[in-house]
N, C-alpha and C positions, 0 to 999 in steps of 0.2 A: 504494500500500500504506500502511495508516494506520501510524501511531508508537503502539506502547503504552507509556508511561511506564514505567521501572524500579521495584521495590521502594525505599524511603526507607530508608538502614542506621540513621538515626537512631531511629527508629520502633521498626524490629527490636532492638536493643540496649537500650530503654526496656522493654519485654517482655519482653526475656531477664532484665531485671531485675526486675523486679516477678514473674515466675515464679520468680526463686530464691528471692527473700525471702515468697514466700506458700508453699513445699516445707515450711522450716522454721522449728518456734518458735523459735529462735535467732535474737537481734540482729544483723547481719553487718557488721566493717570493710569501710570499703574497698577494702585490700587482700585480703581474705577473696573480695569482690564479682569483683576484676580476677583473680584466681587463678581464683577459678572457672569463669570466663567466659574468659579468654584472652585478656584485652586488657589495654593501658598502665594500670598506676594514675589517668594524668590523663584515660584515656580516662572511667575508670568513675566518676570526682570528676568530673566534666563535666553526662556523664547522672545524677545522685546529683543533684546540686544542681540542675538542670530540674527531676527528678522532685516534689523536694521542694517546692521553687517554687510550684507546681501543688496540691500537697498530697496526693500521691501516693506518698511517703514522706515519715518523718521521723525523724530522727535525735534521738538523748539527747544532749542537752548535758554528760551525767557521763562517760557511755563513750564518746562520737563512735559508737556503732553506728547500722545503721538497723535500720527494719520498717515494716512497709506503711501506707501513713497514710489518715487519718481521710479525705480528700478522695476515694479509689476508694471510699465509701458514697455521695458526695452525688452518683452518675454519672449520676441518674433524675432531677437537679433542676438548678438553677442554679448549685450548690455556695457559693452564699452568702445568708442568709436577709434578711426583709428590714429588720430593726432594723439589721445592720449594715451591709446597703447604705444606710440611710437616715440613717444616723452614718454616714455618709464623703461624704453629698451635700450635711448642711445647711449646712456655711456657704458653698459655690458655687450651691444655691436661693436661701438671703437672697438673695447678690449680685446672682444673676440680678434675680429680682424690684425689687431697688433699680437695676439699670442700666435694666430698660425699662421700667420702669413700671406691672408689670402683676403680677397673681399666677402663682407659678410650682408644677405640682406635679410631682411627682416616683409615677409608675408602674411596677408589675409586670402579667405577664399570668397569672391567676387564673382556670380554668374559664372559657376565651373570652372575657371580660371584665379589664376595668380595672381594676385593686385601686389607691386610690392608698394609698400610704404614708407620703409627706409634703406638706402645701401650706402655700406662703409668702403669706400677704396679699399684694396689690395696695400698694404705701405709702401710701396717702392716708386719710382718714378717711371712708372710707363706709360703710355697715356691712356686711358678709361674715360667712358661714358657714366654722365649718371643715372641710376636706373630708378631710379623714383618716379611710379604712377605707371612704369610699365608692367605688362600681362604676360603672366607664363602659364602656358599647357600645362596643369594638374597633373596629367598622366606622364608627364615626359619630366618631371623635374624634382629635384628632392624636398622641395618644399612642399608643391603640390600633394604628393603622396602622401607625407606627412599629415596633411588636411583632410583629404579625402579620406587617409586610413580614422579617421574620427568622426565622421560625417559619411554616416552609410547613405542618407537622401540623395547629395549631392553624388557622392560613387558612382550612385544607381543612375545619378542623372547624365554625365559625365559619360560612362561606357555607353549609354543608350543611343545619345548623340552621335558617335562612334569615335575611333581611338586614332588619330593620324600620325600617321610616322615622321619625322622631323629626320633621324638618321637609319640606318639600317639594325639597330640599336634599342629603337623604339618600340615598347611594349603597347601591341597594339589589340593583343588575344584579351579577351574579357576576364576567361579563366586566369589568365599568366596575371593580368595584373590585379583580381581578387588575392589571387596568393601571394602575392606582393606585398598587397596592402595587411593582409595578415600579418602577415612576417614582421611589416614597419611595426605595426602593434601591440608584437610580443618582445620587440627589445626596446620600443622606446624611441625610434629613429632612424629616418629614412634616405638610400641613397640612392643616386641617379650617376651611373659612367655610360659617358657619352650617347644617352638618348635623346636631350634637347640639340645637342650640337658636339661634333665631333672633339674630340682633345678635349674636353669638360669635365670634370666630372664633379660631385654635390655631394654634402653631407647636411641634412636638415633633424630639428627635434619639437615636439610642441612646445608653445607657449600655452598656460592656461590662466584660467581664472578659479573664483572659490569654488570647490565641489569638483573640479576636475576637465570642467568644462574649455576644450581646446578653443583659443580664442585668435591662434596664429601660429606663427610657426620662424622660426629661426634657424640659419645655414650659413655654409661656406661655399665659394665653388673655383676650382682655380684647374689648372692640368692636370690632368689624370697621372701624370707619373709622379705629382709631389702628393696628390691627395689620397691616390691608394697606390698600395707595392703592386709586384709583377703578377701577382695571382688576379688584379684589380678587386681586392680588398679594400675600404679603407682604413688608413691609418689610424689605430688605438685611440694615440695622442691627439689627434683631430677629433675625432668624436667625442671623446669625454671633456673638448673646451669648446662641443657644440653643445652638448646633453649639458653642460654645467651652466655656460649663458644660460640654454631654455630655463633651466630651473630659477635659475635667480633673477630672471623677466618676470619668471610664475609670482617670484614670491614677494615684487614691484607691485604687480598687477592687483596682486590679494590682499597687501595693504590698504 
């Protein structure tokens, strides 16, 4: 006989609350909250301060009341846009970019495609484009995949449309690039040699926001002989100062 998991009380309580404060225009304490509801004061300061957290309420600084906050609008989106995710990434981009040597950008997923938002020069002096506000192929890029492997809608949207080959390189089987996308899944971070463009190759990882929710994604991309060895692996040491930016974006972001 299978196990069906219980209802979560924390869950139900977060609802119970957010149902009283959308009944009425009135601000509510607290105590106003826990009387209504029938629980401890520190039960209902507990859930109060998550909710808020989240942005899901928000309280006046003058009267300590709440009411329902600005973040139950942004429930159709990422709930943070991307000037200010890209103000809380750039100075762990620089770094990236100066610890391995390569240019680093910084992506959202935009209508099936790459939006990037921010890119760090390479440090050396060679000449580079800037890539801010351009679009890259989902399927063909490390960033991309990275997005997609978290966002099964857009996945589904994405293959259905169909998969174009950019090099001879390019995953364009539905099957090859489900299993792909898995794979990004189960280590954490995705990469791309030479399917956007020849001599390229990518290392990307998520950005998130509270609760785990991927809200972009961060990478390197520079030649395939400095970014993975002769097996076209990548390098270790590049991905753990790709996987360590992402995290400390995450943990920007969830301040």
């Amino acid at each position: 006989m299978s196990h069906v998991p219980g209802l979560i009380q924390s869950i139900e309580r977060s609802s119970a609350v957010l149902r009283l404060l959308a009944a009425g225009e009135d601000r509510l304490r607290v105590k106003e909250i826990a009387d209504a509801l029938g629980w401890p004061k520190s039960t209902a300061h507990g859930i109060l301060r998550t909710l808020e957290h989240v942005g899901f309420v928000e309280q006046d600084p003058r009267t300590a009341r709440y009411r329902l906050g600005r973040g139950l609008l942004d429930l159709a989106s990422s709930g943070i846009d991307d000037n200010e995710l890209r103000g809380r990434a750039l100075n762990w981009a620089d770094a990236l970019a100066a610890r391995s040597g390569e240019e680093a950008r910084l992506g959202v997923l935009r209508d099936g495609q790459v939006l990037v938002v921010h890119h760090v020069f390479r440090p050396d002096d060679s000449l580079q484009n800037l890539g801010i506000g351009v679009r890259l192929p989902a399927h063909a890029t490390a960033l991309g995949k990275v997005l997609l492997a978290y966002h099964a809608t857009a996945a589904a949207a994405v293959t259905a449309a169909g998969l174009d080959a950019y090099t001879r390189r390019t995953v364009t089987s539905r099957d090859v690039l489900r299993d792909d996308l898995a794979v990004t899944r189960a280590r954490g971070w995705g990469l791309s040699v030479e399917e956007w463009r020849p001599g390229l190759a990518a290392v990307a990882a998520p950005v998130r926001t509270s609760g785990g929710l991927v809200v972009g994604a961060i990478g390197i991309a520079g030649p395939v002989e400095r970014v993975t060895d002769t097996r076209r692996h990548p390098r270790p040491q590049l991905v753990d100062q790709v996987v360590a930016a992402a995290r400390s974006i995450s943990r920007e972001v969830q301040s």
